[in-house]
C-alpha positions in Angstrom: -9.0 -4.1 9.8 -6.3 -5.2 12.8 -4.3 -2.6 14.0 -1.3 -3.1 15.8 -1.3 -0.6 18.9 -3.0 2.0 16.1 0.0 2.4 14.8 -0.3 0.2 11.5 -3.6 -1.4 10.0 -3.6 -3.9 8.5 -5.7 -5.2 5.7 -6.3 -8.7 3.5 -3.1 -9.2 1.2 -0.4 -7.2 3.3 3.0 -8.3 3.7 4.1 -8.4 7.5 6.9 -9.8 9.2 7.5 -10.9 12.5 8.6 -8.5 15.4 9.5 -11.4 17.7 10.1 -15.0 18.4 7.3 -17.0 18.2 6.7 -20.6 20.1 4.6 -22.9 18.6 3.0 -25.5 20.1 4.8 -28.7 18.8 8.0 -27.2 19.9 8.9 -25.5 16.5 9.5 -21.5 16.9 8.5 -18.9 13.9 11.8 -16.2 14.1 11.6 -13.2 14.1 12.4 -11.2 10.8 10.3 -14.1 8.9 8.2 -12.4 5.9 4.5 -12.9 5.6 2.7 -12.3 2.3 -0.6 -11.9 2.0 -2.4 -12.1 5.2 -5.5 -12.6 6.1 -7.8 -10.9 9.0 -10.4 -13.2 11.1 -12.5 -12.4 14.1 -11.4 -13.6 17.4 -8.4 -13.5 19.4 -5.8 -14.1 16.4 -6.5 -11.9 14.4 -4.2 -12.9 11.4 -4.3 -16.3 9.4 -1.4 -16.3 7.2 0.8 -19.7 6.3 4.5 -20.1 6.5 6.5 -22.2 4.5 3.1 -24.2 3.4 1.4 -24.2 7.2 -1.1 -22.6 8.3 -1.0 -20.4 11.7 -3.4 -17.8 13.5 -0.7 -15.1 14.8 -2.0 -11.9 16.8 -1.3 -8.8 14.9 0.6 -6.9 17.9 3.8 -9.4 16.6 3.6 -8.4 13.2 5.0 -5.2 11.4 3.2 -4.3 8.0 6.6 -4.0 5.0 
């Protein structure tokens, strides 16, 4: 379980989206209001491995609100 600020857990399988603009490295940008579906939680500093449009990225769970 990731919470975000204790406000929302999160678990393997939610839908999130994003609650800001992201930079990528690469020079791509995720924006914000992009829908997630089904997440899922790793250990370390990301803790979220979800894939966007057929990528995979590690996001931190403070940018992400659970739908």
């Amino acid at each position: 379980m990731a919470s975000r600020r204790c406000r929302n857990l999160l678990h393997d399988g939610d839908a999130v989206v994003l609650i800001k603009d992201l930079k990528v490295k690469g020079g791509s940008t995720l924006k914000m209001g992009t829908k997630i579906k089904s997440i899922r939680l790793v250990s370390g500093d990301h803790e979220v491995d979800a894939k966007i449009d057929g990528t995979g990225y590690m996001l931190k769970a403070c940018y992400l609100k659970k739908v």
